[in-house]
Structures are given as C-alpha cells and as structure tokens.
N, C-alpha and C positions, 0 to 999 in steps of 0.2 A: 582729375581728382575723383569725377564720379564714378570710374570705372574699376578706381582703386576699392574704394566705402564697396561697390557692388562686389569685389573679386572678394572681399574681406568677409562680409554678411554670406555668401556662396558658398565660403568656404565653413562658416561659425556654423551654416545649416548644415550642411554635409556630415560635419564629425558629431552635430548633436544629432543627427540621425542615426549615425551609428553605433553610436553608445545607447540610444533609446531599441534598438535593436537586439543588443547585446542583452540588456535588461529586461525586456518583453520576453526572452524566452526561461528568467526564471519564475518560476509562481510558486511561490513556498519552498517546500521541501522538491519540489519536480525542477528538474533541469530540462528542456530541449533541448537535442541535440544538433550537430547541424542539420542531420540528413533529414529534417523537422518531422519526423515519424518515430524517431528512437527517443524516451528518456528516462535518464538516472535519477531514481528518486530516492535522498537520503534525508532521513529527520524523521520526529515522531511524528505520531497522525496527532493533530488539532483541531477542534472546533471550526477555525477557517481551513482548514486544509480542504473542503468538500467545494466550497466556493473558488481555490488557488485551483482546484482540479477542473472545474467547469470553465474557469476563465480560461486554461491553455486548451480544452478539449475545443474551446470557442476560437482560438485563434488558431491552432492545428488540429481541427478535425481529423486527419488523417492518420494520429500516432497508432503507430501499433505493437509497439514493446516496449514496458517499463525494465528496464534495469533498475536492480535495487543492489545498493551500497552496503546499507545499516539502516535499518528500522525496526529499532528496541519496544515498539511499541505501541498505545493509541493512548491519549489522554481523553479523548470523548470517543466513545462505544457507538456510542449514534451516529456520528460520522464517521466512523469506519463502515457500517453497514449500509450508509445510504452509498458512499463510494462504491463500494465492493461490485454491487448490480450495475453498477456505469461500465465497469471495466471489462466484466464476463460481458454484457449486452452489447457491448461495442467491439465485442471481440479480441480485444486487447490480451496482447500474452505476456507473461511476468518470469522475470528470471532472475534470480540471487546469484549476482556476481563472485567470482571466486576470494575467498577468504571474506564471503559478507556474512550478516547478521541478519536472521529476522526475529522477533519475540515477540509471543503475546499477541496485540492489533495486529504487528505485522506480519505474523504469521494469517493471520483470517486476513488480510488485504491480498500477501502473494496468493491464498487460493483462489480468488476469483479472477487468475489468469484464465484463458481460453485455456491457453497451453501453458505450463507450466515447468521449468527445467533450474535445476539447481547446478553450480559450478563446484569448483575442487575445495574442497577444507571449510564447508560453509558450515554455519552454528544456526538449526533451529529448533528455538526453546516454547516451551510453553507450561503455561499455569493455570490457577484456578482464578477466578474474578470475584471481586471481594466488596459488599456495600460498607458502612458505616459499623453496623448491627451485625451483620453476618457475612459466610463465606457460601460460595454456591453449594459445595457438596452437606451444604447444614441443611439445602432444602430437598423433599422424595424426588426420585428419578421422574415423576410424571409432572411434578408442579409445573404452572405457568412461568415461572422464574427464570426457567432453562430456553424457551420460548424463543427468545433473541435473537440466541445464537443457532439455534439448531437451524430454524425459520431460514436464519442468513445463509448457510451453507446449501440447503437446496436452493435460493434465489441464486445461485453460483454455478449451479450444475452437479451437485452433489447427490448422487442417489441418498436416498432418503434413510435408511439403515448406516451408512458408511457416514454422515451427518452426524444420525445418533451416538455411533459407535468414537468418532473422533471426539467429539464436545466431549464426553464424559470421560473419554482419554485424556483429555487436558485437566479438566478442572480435577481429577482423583492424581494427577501426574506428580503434583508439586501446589502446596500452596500460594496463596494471592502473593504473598511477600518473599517468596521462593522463585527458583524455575527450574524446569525439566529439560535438557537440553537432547532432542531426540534422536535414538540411535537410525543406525540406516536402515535394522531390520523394522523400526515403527515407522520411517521416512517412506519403505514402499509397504508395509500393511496398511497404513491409512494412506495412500496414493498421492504423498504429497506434491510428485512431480504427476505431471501425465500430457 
C-alpha cells in the first residue's frame, strides 16, 4: 500500500512539474520558445510588461531573438523605453513575423533590435503621441517634450540625425488618433530593418 500512496504522489509531482514548466516560459505578452533563446512576443506594451521582461531575461538569460506576432502598441511610454535599452544592451535582435503587426510602442520596441528584419506582407504604422491638452506636433521642433523619444532611439543605436529625422516622421505622419502605415520606400529611408 505504501508503495502505491508513493507511485501516486511521484507521479502528482511529475505532471505538476510539467505543467509549472510550460507556464514558467510564458511572462506576459513574451512566449519562450523551446529552443529557450527564441521568443514570440505578442500583445501590447504594459506597465508590467518591463517587469514580465526581466523575470524571463532572469530565468533565460540567454535569449537572443524576439519574434514579434502583433504589437499594436504601448499603453505606458515609460515602459517601452526602459525595455527598449535591455534588448539593444543585451544584444537581442527583433523580427516581425510574416503577415505581423507593429504600431506605435511597437514600432520603438522592434527598433531596439541589435538586428533587425522584417517578414513578407508586414504592417508598420506609426503616429504622433498625444497628452490630455495637446498633440506633440502642437509643441517647436527644439522643445524638451520631444526629448523621450528622440533620447530613446540613440540609447538603441540610432545615430543621432536619423533619431531626429524618424521621431519627427512619426509624429507629422498621422495624428495621436490616426496611423500611418509605412511604405517600403520610408521602411528603408528611415532604416527600419538593418
């Protein structure tokens, strides 16, 4: 009998082990893959997303390619850019899967691939960024306002004119409640793969 109660509890540990397995490699919107270096990340950027992103960088150090699905975007700006310098500093490269999505956040998330390649029939849009009170292109080209963003694309690896040159391409592109969905000839002027 007690060999049985032991084969039975052996066995309960086993499968909740690997179900706790299976679920340890999702963190938010990131998937790991098996080969625990690949993951598909689909969903918006959140508030916790900077935190879902350290806890798998925590348990897979070693990833080295996000696959991206669909990522319409960032609901916190702040977390997108403390992200973004994880993923270029860690060398991480980004790729939009064929027929995926990026807008908006997730367009500034895919640039801070190391490397960066995009797949067949993909949609990347972009716009302007909008407070309560105002739209960005309501403030001068030199204000501190702009700051954020531009700031963010050199922490990326952006030479510093091709920053400027992009952020102001986005926000004149399309308004906050709009989007611009960009052609191939703006996809290699502003170098969105490289």
């Amino acid at each position: 009998m007690n060999r049985l109660v032991s084969l039975f509890i052996l066995l309960a540990s086993c499968s909740a082990d690997d179900s706790t397995e299976v679920v340890a490699k999702k963190f938010g919107i990131f998937t790991v893959q098996d080969d625990n270096i690949t993951v598909i990340a689909d969903g918006v950027i959140r508030t916790r997303t900077l935190k879902d992103f350290n806890n798998m960088l925590e348990a897979f150090p070693g990833i080295t390619m996000i696959n991206i699905r669909e990522m319409p975007g960032s609901a916190d700006d702040e977390t997108n850019v403390q992200i973004g310098p994880l993923i270029y500093n860690k060398g991480i490269n980004t790729h939009l899967l064929d027929e995926g999505l990026i807008a908006s956040g997730g367009v500034d998330f895919f640039l801070a691939g190391k490397k960066r390649t995009l797949g067949e029939n993909v949609m990347v849009g972009v716009h302007s960024w909008a407070t309560d009170e105002n739209e960005a292109t309501d403030f001068p080209s030199d204000s501190p306002e702009h700051d954020l963003f531009i700031d963010y694309y050199r922490a990326i690896g952006i030479e510093d004119q091709l920053a400027r040159d992009f952020y102001f391409f986005t926000i004149n592109a399309a308004p906050a409640d709009d989007i611009h969905y960009m052609t191939q000839e703006e996809i290699e002027r502003y170098q969105i793969e490289r």
